[in-house]
C-alpha positions as semicolon CSV with decimal commas, in nm:
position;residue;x (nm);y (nm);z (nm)
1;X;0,000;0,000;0,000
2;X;0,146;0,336;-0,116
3;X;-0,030;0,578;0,173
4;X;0,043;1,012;0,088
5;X;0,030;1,178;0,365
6;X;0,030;1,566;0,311
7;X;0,140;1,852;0,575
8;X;0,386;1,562;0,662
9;X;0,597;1,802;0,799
10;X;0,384;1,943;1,060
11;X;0,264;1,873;1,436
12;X;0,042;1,590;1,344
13;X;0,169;1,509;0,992
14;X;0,528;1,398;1,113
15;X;0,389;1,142;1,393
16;X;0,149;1,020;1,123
17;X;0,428;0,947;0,873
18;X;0,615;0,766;1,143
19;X;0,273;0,540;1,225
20;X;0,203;0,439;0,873
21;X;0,549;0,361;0,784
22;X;0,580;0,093;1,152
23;X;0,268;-0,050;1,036
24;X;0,423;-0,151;0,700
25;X;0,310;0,076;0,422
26;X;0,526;0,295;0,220
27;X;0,489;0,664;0,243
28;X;0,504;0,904;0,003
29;X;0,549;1,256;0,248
30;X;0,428;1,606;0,092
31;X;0,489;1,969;0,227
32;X;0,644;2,294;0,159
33;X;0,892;2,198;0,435
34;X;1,045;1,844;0,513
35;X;1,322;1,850;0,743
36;X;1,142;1,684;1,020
37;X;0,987;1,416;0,811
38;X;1,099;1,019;0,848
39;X;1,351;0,965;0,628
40;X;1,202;0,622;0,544
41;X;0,940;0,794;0,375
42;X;0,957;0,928;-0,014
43;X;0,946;1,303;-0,001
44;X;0,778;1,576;-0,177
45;X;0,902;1,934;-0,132
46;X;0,602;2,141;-0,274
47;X;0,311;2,391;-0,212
48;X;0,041;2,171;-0,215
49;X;-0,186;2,404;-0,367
50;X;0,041;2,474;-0,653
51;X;-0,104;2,181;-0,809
52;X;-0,403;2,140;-1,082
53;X;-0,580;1,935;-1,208
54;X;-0,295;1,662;-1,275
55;X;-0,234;1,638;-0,889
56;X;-0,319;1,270;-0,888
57;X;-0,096;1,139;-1,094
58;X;0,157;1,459;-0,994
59;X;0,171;1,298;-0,618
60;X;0,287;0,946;-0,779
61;X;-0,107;0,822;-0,785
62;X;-0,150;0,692;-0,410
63;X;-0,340;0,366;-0,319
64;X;-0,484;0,623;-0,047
65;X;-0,405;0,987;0,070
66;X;-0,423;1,142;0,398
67;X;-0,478;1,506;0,428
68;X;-0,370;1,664;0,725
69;X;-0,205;1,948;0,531
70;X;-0,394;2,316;0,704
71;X;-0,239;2,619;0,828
72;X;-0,349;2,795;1,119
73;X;-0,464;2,500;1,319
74;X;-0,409;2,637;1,668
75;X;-0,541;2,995;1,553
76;X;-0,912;2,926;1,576
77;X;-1,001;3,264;1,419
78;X;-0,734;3,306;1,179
79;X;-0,873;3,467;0,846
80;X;-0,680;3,157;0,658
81;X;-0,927;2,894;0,763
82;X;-1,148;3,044;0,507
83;X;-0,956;3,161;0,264
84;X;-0,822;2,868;0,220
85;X;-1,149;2,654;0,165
86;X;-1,189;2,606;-0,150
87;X;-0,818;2,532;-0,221
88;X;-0,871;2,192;0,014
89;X;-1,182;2,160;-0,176
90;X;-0,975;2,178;-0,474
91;X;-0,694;1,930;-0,398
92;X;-0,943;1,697;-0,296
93;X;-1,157;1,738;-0,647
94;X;-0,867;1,677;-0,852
95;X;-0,728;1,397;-0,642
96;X;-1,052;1,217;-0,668
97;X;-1,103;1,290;-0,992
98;X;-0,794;1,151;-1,109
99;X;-0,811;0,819;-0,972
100;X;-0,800;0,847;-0,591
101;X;-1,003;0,514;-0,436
102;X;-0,939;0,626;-0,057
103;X;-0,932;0,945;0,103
104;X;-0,858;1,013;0,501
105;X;-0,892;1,346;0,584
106;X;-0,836;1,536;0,928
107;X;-1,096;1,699;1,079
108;X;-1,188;1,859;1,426
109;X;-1,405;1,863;1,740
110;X;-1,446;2,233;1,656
111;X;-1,697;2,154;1,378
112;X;-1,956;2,051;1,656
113;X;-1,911;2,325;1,850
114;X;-2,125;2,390;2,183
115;X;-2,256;2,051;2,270
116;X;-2,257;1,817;2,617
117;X;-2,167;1,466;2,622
118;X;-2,038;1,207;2,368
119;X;-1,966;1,304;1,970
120;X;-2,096;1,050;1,774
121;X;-2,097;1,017;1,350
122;X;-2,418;1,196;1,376
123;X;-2,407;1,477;1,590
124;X;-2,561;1,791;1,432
125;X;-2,287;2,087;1,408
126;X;-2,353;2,424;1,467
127;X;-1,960;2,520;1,463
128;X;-1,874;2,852;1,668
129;X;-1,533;2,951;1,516
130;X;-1,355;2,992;1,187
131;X;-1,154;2,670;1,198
132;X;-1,445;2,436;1,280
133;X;-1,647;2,656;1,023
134;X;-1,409;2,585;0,756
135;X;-1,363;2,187;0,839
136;X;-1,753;2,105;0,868
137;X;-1,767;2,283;0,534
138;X;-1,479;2,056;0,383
139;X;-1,619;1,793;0,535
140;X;-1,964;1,815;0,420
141;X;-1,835;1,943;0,016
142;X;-1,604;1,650;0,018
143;X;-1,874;1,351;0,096
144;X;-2,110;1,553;-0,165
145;X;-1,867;1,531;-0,429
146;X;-1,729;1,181;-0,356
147;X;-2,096;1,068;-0,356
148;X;-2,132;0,826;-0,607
149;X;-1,790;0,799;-0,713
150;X;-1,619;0,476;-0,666
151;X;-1,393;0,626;-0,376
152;X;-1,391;0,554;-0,002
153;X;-1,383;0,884;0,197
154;X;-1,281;0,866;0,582
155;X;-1,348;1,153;0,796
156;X;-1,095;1,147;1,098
157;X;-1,244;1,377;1,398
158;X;-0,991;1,487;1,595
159;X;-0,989;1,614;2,004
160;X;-0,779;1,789;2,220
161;X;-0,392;1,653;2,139
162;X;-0,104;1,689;2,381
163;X;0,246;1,577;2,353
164;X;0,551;1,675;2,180
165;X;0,429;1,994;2,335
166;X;0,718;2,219;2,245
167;X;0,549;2,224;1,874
168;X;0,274;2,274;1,959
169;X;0,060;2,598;2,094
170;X;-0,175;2,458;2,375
171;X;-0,163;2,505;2,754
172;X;0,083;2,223;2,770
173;X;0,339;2,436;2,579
174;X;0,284;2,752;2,711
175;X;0,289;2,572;3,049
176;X;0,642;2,447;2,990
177;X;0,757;2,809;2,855
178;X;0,621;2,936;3,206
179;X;0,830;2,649;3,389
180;X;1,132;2,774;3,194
181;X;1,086;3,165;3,247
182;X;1,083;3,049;3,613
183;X;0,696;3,134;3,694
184;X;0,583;2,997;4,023
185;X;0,218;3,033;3,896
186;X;0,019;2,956;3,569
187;X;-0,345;3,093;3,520
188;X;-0,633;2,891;3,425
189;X;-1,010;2,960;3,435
190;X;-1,236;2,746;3,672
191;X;-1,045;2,426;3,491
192;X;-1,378;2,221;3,579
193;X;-1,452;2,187;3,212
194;X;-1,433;1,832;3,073
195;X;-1,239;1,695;2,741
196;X;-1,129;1,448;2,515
197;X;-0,745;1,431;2,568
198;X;-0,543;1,234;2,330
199;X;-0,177;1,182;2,305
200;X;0,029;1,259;1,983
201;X;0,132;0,929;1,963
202;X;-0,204;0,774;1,986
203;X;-0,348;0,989;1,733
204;X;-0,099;0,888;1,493
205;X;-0,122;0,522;1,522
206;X;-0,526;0,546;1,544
207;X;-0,509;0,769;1,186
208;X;-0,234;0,531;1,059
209;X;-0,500;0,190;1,137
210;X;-0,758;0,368;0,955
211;X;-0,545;0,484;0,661
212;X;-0,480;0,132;0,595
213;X;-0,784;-0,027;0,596
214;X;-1,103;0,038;0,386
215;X;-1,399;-0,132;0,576
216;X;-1,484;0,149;0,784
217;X;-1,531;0,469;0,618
218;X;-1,726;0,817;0,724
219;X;-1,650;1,008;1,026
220;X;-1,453;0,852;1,224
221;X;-1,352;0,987;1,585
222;X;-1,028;0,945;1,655
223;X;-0,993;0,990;2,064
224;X;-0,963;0,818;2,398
225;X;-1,346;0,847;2,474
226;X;-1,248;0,931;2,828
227;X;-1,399;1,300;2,945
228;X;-1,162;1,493;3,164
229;X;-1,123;1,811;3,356
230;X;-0,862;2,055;3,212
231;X;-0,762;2,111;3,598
232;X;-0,722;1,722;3,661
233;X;-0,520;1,694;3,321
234;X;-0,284;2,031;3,361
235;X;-0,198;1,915;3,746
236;X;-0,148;1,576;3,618
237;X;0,059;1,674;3,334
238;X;0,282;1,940;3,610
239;X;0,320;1,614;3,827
240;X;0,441;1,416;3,553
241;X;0,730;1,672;3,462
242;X;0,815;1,722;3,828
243;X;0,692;2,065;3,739
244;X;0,781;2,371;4,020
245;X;0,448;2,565;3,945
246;X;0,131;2,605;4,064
247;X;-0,196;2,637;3,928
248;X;-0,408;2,926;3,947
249;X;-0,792;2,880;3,901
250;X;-1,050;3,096;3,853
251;X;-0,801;3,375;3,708
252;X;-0,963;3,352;3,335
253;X;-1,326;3,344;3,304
254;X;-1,489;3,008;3,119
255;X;-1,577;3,100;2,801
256;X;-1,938;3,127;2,734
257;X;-1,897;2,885;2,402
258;X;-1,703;2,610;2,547
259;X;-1,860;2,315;2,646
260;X;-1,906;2,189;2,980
261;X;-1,781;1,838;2,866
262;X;-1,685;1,689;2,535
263;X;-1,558;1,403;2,423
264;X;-1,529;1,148;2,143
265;X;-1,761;0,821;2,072
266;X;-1,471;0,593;2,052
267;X;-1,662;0,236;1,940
268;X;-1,577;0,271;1,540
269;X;-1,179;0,368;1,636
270;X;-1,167;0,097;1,895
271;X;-1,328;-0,175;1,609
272;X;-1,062;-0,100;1,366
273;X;-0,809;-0,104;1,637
274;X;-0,899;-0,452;1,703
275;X;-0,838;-0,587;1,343
């Protein structure tokens, strides 16, 4: 199986690569910059949108492709989200139109948006920032199009990652940049609110199993299924990395758009796990 993963190169993309390549399928890695990319893999140093309609057969005509490629993904209002739109919408249109018979692509808990308890496949969204905006449209243009084409499309829901936090720009990064300026103290709101906390690692090897296999298609969440407190999680993560800093709650407000608790409907992830 020849598996292209593009924005191989970034937070996500670069675990992925690793996943899929340990689980035995070659890798053909695209982005506009590679130098943290498994050199197992076959690379591809290009602006993905700089492709046309050729873009198929341009990317060496993958047995399946997984797009994780997206700018902005920790800027939740950036202007990018939807200006870049149609360009995904584009890639995809041309990849499935020349050829493409499987097609994984990364999307987000942010396309819900406000909404208590589990996320399942069909959970109405009502999405309450750019980013999720811009990924429930992809998500709903791409099965439209692929509809009725002889193509498998896999929709891979993503939660709240952590790990290899240094590259990334959540509270686990900025609380390690506090630990290093030498704060005693780190802010938080009432940390009470519950979510879906994944590790790096185990987001990679759950996107790699369901790159490379075609029974289950749709969305598909990709998560622990486990709901917890962003206070339990930060203290837990400041224990684990003997951490000299203490937590401050009640210093931001909750914001009036995030949920109470959130979290992934893991049976579909844990099935294909299985296999």
């Amino acid at each position: 199986m020849r598996v292209l993963i593009t924005g191989a190169n970034g937070y996500i993309g670069k675990h992925v690569v690793k996943s899929v390549l340990d689980a035995g399928a070659s890798v053909i890695a695209c982005d506009f910059r590679t130098e943290e990319i498994d050199d197992r893999a076959e690379i591809i140093n290009l602006d993905l949108f700089s492709l046309g309609a050729e873009a198929f057969s341009d990317l060496k005509k993958p047995d399946v492709c997984v797009h994780l490629a997206w700018q902005d993904g920790f800027s939740h209002n950036s202007d990018n989200h939807m200006i870049n739109l149609s360009k995904h919408y584009m890639f995809i249109m041309n990849m499935l139109n020349g050829g493409l018979k499987q097609l994984a692509v990364m999307g987000s808990m942010h396309e819900v948006g406000y909404h208590e308890g589990p996320v399942t496949e069909s959970t109405p969204c009502n999405p309450i920032s750019m980013y999720g905006v811009a990924k429930d449209s992809l998500r709903r243009s791409t099965f439209l199009f692929a509809n009725g084409r002889d193509a498998s499309v896999q929709w891979l829901r993503g939660y709240y990652v952590y790990g290899d936090d240094l590259r990334n720009q959540s509270i686990f990064s900025k609380l390690i940049q506090a630990e290093k300026n030498g704060k005693k103290t780190f802010p938080l709101n009432s940390g009470k609110n519950k979510y879906d906390f994944i590790h790096i690692n185990s987001l990679a090897e759950q996107i790699a199993a369901v790159a490379t296999q075609c029974n289950e298609s749709g969305i598909i969440n990709c998560c622990s299924g486990i709901p917890q407190s962003l206070g339990e999680k930060v203290e837990a993560f400041i224990k684990e990395h003997g951490m000299n800093i203490r937590l401050e709650y009640g210093v931001f407000p909750d914001r009036p758009y995030d949920s109470p608790a959130i979290w992934g409907d893991n049976c579909r992830i844990k099935k294909i796990m299985r296999k």
